[in-house]
SERO-4910 file (N, C-alpha, C, O; in steps of 0.05 Angstrom, whole numbers):
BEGIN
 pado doro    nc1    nc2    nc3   cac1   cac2   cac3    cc1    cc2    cc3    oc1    oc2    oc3
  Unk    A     17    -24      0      0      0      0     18     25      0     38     26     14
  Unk    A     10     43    -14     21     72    -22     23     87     15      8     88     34
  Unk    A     49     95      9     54    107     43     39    145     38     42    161     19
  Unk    A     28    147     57     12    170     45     33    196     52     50    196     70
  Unk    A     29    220     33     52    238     41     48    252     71     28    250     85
  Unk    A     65    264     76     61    283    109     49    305     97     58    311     75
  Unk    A     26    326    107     12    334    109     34    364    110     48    367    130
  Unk    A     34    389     83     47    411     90     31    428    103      9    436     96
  Unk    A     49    434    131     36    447    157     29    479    147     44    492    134
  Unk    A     14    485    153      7    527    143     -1    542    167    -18    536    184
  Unk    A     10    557    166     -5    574    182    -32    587    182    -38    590    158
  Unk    A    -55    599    198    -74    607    189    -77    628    205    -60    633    222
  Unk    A   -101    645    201   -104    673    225   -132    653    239   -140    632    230
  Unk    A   -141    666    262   -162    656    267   -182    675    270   -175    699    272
  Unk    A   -207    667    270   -230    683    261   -224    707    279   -206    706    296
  Unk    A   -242    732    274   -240    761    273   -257    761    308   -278    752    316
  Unk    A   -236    774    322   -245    777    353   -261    800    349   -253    822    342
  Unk    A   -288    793    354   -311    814    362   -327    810    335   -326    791    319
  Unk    A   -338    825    335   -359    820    306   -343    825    285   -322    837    286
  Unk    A   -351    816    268   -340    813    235   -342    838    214   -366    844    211
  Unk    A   -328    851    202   -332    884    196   -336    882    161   -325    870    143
  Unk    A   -350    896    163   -362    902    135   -349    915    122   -350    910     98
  Unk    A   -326    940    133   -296    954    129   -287    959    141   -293    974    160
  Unk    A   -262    948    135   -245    946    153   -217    970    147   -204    969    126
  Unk    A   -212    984    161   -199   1007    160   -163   1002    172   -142   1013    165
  Unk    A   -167    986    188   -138    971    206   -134    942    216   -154    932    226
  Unk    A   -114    931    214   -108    906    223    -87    900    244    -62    902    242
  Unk    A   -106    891    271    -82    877    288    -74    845    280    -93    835    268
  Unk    A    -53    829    283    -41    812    284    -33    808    313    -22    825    326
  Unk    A    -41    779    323    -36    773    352    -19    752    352    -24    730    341
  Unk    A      7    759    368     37    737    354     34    726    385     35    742    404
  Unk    A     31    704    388     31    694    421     51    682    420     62    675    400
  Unk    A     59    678    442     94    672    452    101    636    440     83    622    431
  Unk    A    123    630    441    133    607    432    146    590    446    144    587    470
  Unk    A    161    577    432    183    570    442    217    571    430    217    580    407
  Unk    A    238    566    437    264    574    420    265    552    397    264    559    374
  Unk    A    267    523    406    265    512    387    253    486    396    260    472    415
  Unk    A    226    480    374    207    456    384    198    454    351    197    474    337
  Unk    A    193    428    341    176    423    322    160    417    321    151    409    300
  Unk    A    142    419    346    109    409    349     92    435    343    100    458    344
  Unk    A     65    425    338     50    443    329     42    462    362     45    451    385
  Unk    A     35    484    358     26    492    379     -3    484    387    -20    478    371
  Unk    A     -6    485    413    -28    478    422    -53    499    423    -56    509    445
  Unk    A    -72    507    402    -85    525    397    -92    542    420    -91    567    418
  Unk    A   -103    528    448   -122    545    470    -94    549    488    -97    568    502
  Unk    A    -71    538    491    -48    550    519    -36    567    494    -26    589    498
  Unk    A    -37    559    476     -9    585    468    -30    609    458    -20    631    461
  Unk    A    -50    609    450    -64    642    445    -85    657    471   -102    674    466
  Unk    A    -79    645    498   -101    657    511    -90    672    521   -109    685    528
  Unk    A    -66    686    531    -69    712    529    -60    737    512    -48    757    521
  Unk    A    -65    733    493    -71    747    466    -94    758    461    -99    782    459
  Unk    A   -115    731    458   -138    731    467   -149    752    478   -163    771    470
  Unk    A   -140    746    498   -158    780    520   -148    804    509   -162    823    504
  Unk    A   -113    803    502   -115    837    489   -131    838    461   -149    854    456
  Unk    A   -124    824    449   -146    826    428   -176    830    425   -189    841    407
  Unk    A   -187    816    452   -215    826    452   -222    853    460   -241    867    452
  Unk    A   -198    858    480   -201    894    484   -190    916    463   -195    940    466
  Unk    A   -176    907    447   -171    922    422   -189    920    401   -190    938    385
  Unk    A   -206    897    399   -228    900    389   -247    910    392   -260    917    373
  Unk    A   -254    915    417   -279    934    428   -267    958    427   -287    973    429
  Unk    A   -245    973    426   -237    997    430   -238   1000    399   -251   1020    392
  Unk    A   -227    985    382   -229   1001    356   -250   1002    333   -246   1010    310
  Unk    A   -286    986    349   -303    978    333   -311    996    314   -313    991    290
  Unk    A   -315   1019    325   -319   1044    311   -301   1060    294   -305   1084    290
  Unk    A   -279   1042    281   -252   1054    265   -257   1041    247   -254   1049    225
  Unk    A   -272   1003    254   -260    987    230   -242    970    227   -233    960    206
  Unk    A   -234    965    261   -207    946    264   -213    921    266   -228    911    282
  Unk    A   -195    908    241   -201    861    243   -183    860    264   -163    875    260
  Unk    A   -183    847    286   -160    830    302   -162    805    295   -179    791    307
  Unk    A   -149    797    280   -145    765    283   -119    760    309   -106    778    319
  Unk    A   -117    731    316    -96    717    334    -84    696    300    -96    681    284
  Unk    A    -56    705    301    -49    686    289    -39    659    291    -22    657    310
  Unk    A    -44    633    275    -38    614    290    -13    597    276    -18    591    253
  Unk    A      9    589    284     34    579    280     39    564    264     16    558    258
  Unk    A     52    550    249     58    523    235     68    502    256     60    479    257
  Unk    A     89    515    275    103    504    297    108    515    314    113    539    311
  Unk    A    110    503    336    115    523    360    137    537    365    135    557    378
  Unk    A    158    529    357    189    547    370    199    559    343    193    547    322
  Unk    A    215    582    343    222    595    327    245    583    309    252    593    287
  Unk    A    258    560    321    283    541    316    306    552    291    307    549    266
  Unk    A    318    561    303    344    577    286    339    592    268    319    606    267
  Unk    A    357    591    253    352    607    220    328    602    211    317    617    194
  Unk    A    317    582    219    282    587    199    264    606    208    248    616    193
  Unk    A    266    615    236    256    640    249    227    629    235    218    641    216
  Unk    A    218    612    244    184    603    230    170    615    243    151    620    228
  Unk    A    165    626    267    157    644    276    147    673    267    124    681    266
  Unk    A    173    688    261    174    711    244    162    712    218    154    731    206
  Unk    A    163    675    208    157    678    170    121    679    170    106    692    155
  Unk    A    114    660    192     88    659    196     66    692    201     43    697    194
  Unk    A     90    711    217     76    731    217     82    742    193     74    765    198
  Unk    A     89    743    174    108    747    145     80    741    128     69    755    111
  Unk    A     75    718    137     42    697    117     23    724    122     17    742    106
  Unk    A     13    720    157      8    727    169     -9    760    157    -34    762    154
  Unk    A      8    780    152      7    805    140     11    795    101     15    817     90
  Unk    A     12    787     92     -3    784     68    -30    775     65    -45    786     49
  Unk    A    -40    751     82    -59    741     79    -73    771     91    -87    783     74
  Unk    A    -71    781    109    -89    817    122    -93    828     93   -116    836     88
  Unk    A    -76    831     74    -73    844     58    -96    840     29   -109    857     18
  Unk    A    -93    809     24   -105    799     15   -132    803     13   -144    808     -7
  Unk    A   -141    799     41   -165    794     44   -173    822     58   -196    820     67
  Unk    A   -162    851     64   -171    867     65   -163    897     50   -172    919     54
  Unk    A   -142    889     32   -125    907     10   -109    924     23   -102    912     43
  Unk    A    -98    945     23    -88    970     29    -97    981     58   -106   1003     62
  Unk    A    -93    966     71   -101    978    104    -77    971    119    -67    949    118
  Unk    A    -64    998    140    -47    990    162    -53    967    176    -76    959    181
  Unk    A    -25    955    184    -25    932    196      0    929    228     24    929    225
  Unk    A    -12    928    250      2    931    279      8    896    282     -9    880    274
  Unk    A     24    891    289     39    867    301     42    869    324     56    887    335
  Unk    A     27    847    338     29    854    367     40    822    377     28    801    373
  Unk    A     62    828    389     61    797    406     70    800    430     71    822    442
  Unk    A     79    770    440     84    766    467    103    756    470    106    735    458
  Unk    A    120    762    484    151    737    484    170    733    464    190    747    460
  Unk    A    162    709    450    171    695    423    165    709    396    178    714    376
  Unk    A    130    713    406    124    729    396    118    751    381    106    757    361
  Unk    A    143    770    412    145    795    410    168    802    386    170    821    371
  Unk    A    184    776    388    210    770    376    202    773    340    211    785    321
  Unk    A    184    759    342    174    750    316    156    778    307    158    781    282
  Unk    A    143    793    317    131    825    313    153    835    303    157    839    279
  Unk    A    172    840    325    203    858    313    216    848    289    230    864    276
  Unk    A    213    823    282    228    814    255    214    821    235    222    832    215
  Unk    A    192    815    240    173    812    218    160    847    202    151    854    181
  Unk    A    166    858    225    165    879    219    174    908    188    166    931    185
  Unk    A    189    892    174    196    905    145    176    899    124    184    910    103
  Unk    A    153    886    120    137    876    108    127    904    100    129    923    116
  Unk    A    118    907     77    105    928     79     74    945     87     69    969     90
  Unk    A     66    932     87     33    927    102     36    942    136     22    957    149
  Unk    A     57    931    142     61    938    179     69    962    179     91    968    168
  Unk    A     53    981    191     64   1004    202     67   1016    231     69   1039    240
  Unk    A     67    988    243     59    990    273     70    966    292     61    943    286
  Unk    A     92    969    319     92    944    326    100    949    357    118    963    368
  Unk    A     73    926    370     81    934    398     87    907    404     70    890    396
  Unk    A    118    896    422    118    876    428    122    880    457    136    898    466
  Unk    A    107    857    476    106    858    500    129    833    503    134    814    489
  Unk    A    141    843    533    148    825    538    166    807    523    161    783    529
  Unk    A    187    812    503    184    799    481    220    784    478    241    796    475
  Unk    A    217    766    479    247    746    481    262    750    456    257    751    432
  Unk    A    285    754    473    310    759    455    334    748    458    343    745    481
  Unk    A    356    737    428    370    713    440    395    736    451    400    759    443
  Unk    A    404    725    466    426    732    479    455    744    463    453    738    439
  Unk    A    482    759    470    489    775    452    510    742    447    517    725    463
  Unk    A    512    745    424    540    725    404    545    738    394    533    750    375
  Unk    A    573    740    407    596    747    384    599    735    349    604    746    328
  Unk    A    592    704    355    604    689    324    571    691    315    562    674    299
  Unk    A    553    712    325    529    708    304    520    740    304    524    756    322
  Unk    A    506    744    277    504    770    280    475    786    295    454    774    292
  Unk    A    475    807    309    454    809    327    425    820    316    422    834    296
  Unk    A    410    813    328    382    817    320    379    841    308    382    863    317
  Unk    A    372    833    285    366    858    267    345    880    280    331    876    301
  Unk    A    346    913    257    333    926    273    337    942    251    332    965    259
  Unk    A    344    942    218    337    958    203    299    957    191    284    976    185
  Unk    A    296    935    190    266    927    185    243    949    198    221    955    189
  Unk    A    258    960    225    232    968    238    232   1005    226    209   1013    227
  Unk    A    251   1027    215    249   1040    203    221   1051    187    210   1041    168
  Unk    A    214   1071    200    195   1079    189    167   1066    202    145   1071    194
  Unk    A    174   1048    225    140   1034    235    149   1053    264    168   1068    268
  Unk    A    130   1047    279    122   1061    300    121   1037    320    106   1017    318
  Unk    A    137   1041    337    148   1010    354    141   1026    380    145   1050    386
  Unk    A    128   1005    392    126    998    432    136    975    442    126    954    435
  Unk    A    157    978    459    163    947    472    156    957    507    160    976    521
  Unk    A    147    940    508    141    935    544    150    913    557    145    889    552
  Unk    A    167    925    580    182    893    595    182    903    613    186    927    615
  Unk    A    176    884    638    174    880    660    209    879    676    227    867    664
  Unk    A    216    892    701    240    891    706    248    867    726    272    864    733
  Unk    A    226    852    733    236    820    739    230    804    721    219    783    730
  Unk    A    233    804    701    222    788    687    252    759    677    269    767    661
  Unk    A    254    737    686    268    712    687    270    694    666    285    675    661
  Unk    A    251    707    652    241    696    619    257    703    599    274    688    589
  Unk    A    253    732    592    254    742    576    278    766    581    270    789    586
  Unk    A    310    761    581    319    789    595    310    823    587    315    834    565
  Unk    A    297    835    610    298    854    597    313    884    594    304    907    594
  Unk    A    346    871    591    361    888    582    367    883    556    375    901    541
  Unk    A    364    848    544    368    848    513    338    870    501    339    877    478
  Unk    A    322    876    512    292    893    497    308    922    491    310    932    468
  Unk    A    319    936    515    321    953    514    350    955    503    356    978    495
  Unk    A    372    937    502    401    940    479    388    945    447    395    961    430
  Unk    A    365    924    444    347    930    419    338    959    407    339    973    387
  Unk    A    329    958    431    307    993    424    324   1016    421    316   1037    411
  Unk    A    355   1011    432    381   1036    439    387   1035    408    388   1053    391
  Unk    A    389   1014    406    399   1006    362    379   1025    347    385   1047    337
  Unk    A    355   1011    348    333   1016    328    326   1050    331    320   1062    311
  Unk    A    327   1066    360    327   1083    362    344   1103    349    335   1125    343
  Unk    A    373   1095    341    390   1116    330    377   1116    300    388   1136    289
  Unk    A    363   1106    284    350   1104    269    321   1108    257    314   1113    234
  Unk    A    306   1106    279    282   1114    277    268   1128    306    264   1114    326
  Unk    A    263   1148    304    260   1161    328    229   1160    334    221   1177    349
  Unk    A    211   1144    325    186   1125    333    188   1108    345    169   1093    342
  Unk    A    209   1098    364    216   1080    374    212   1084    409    224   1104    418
  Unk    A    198   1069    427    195   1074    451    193   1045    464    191   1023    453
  Unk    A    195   1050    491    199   1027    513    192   1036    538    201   1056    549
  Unk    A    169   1014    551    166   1023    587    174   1003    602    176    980    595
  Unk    A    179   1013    625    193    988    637    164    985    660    152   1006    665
  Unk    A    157    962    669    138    957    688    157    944    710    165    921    709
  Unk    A    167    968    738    183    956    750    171    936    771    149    939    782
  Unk    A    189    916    777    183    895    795    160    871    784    156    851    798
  Unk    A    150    873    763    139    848    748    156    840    733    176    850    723
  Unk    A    142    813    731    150    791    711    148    784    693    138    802    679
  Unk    A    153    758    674    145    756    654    117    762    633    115    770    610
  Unk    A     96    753    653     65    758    653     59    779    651     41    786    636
  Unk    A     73    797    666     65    823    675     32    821    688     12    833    684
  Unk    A     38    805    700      7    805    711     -6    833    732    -24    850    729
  Unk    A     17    829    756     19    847    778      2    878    755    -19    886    763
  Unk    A     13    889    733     -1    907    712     -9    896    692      2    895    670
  Unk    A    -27    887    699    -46    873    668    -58    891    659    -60    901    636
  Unk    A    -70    897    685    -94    933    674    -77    940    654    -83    935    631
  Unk    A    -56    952    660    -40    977    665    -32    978    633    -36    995    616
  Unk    A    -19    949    631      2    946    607    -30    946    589    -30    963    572
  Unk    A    -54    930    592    -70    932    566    -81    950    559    -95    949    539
  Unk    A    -78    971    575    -92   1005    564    -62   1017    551    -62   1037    536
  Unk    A    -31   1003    560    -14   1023    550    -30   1012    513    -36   1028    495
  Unk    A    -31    983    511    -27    973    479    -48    993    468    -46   1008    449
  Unk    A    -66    989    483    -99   1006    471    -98   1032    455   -110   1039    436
  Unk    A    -72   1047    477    -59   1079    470    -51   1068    452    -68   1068    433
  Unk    A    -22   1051    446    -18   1050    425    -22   1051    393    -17   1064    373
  Unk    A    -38   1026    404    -54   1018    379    -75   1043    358    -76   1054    336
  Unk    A    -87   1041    378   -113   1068    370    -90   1082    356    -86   1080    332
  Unk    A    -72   1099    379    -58   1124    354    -36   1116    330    -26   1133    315
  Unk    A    -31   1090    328    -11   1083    307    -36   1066    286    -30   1068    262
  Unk    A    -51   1057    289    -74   1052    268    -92   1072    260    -99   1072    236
  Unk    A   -101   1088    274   -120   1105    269   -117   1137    268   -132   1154    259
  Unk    A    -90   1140    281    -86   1169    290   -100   1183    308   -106   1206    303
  Unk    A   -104   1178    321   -118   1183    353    -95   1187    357    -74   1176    349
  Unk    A   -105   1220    383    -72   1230    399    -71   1208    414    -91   1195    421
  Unk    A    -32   1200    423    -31   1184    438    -27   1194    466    -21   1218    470
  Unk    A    -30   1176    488    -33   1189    515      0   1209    529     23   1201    523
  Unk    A     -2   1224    541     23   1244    550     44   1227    555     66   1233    546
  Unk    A     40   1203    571     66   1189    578     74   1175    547     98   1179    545
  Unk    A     67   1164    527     81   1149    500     85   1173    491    108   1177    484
  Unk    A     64   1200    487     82   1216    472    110   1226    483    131   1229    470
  Unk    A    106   1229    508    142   1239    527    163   1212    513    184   1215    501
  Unk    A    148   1188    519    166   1163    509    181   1176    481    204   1181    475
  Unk    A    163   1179    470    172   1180    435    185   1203    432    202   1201    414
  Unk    A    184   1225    443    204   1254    440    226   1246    454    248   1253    444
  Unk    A    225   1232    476    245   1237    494    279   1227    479    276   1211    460
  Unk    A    301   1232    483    322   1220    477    327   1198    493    319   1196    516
  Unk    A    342   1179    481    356   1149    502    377   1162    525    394   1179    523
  Unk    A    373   1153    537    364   1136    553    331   1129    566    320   1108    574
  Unk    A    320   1162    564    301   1169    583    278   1160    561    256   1163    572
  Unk    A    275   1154    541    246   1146    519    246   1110    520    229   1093    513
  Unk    A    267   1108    530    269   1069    529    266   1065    556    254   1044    559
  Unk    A    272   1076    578    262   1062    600    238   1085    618    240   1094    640
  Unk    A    223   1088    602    197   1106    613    183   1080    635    183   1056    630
  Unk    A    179   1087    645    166   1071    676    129   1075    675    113   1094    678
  Unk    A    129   1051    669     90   1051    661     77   1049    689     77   1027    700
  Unk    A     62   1081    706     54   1082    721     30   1067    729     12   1063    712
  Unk    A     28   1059    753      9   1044    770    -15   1063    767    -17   1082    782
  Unk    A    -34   1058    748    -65   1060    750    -64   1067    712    -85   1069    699
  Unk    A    -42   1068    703    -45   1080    679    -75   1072    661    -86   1051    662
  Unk    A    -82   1090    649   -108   1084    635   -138   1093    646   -159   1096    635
  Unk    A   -130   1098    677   -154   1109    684   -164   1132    678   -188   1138    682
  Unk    A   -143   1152    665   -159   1183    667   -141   1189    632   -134   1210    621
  Unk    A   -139   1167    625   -131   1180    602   -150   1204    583   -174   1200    587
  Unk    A   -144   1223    569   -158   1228    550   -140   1227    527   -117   1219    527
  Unk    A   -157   1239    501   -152   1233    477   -162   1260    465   -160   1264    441
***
């Protein structure tokens, strides 16, 4: 009997968080964290739930703009060396947005591995927007060359890291953002001191910073006083802005 072939793995987006839009004016992409290197498929409900939740609150915040959030879903779980499958998936990822909604900005948002995979993926041309939380980065090698950072030129980048965070170091986020910054002065970073990887301790906190974000890098909505100080400010002081305890409560716009 004929041995049947192996099945080529694809990535897909998953259906549109919140109601389904008749026009669609902006697109989030939700990159959920990974692993470094694994060839198993990801497990659909642990690796996108918390994505999930920011995505449902970026969906309710931008109903009235016209914003699709899809969660995108992996071929495989770990990013595993040079194939960076991770990054190519968000790569699919923002054509297929494109595809199926033409000429509309597109924000990359992830988490972790994720976040990793937002920042790479980021030169596509569709993306004009990228907030990675939390977002893992490999460590410095000398015999390898370091994480790129011309790609992000011309997008409008947020990274948020927690200053315990055991996961994810977050001094490789901010050696990142010091690079990309001499280059693109849309470039910003908060530090959430004394959390962790989760950033749970500011869950609030950090999902109204994405909300600011988002809204004003998709839609042009002013962004709130503290990202705009972020984004004027010079390095040192625009990369380690300190995301205050209640942020989001009295924002206006």
């Amino acid at each position: 009997m004929a041995q049947q072939a192996t099945p080529v793995r694809r990535a897909r987006l998953g259906r549109t968080l919140g109601p389904e839009r008749t026009a669609v004016s902006g697109v989030v992409l939700l990159l959920p964290g990974g692993d470094e290197v694994s060839g198993r498929r990801p497990s659909p409900l642990r690796a996108t739930g918390s994505v999930r939740v920011l995505g449902r609150r970026l969906a309710r915040a931008g109903r009235d703009e016209g914003l699709a959030t899809h969660v995108v879903h992996y071929r495989y779980r770990g990013w595993n060396g040079s194939e960076a499958h991770l990054a190519r998936d968000a790569e699919w990822a923002a054509d297929e947005a494109v595809r199926r909604y033409g000429d509309v900005p597109v924000c990359l948002a992830g988490t972790g591995m994720g976040g990793r995979a937002a920042l790479r993926a980021a030169g596509h041309e569709a993306v004009s927007s990228v907030l990675a939380i939390a977002p893992w980065l490999p460590e410095d090698d000398m015999a390898a060359p370091p994480e790129p950072v011309k790609q992000l030129a011309g997008r409008q980048v947020l990274i948020v890291h927690g200053t315990n965070d055991e996961r994810s170091d977050p001094e490789l986020s901010f050696r990142l953002a010091a690079r990309a910054k001499k280059a693109n002065r849309a470039v910003c970073r908060f530090e959430v001191h004394s959390d962790g990887h989760g950033l749970r301790q500011y869950r609030e906190e950090v999902a109204a910073l994405a909300e600011d974000f988002v809204m004003g890098a998709l839609f042009g909505q002013s962004f709130s006083r503290p990202v705009e100080d972020a984004l004027a400010a010079p390095p040192p002081l625009g990369l380690r802005m300190p995301l205050a305890a209640g942020f989001g409560k009295s924002l206006r716009r």
